[in-house]
C-alpha positions in Angstrom: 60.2 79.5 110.9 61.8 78.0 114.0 65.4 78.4 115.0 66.7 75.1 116.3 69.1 75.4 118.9 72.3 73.9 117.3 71.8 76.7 114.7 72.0 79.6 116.7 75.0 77.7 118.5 76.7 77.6 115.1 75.8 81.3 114.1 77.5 82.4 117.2 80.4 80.2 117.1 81.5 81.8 113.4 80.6 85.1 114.3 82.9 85.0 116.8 85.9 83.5 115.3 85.3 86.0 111.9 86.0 89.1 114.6 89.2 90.8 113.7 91.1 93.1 115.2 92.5 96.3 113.3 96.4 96.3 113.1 98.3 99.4 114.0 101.7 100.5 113.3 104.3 101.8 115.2 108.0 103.7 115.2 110.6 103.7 117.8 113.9 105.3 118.2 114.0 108.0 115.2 113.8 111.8 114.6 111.1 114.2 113.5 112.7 114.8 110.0 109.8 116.7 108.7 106.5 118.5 109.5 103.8 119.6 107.3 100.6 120.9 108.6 98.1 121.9 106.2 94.6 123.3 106.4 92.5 120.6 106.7 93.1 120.9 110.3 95.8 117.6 110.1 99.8 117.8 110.9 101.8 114.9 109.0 105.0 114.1 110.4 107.4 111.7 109.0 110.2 109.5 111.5 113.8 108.4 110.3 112.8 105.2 111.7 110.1 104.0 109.3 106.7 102.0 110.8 107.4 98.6 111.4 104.7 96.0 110.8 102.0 95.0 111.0 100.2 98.5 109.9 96.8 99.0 108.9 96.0 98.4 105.1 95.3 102.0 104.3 98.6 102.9 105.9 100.6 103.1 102.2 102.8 106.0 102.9 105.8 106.4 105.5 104.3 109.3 107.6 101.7 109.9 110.7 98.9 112.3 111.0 97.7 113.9 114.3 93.9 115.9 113.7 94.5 119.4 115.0 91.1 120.6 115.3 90.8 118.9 118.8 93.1 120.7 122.2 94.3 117.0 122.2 95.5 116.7 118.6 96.9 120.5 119.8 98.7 119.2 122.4 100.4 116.2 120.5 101.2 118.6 117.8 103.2 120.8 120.3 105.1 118.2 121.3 106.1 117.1 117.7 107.1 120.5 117.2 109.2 120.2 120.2 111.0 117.0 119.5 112.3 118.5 116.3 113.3 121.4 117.6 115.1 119.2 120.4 116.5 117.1 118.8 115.2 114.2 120.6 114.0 111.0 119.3 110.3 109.7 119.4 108.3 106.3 119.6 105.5 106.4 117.9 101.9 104.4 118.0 99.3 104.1 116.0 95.5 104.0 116.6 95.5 101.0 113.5 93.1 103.6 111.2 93.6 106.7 108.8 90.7 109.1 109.3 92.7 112.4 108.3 94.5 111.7 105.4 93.5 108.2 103.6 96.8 106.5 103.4 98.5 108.0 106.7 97.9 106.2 109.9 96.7 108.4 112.9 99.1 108.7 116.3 97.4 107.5 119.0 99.9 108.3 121.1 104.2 109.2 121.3 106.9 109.4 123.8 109.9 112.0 123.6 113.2 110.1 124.4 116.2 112.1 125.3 
């Protein structure tokens, strides 16, 4: 079978306007009000400021997730644990998915504001 040009035009045209992009949630301006690590190798954290919108459709519950098995996951978790203890406030950032827990979006990355 033979492709004709205006075809292949066409395929490519709705392929890509169909491409989405994943939405991912973010925080800014509250507290670390609680931590919860577990042993699954995850930490869940939850904000006083919840996520604002738009968040990614598995995100259902009001918390973030940082995976713990990785010195980078570590790291953030460290300085979770410090902003509580601080008492400072955090901006949070979403990577837009839920890979440790399924309806608790991951940090992709925070800041610690004084």
């Amino acid at each position: 079978m033979r492709c004709l040009p205006w075809a292949t035009l066409v395929a490519a045209l709705i392929a890509a306007t169909t491409v989405t992009t994943a939405e991912a949630g973010s925080s800014s301006g509250g507290y670390v009000t609680m931590i919860a690590p577990n042993n699954g190798g995850s930490l869940v954290f939850f904000t006083s400021v919840p996520a604002a919108a738009p968040r990614p459709a598995c995100a259902t519950s009001d918390r973030w997730s940082i995976n713990t098995t990785t010195l980078q996951g570590q790291s953030m978790a460290a300085g979770i644990y410090a902003a509580m203890a601080a008492g400072f406030k955090i901006n949070v950032y979403g990577t837009g998915s839920c890979p440790e827990i399924y309806d608790t979006e991951s940090v992709s990355y925070y800041t610690i504001v004084k």
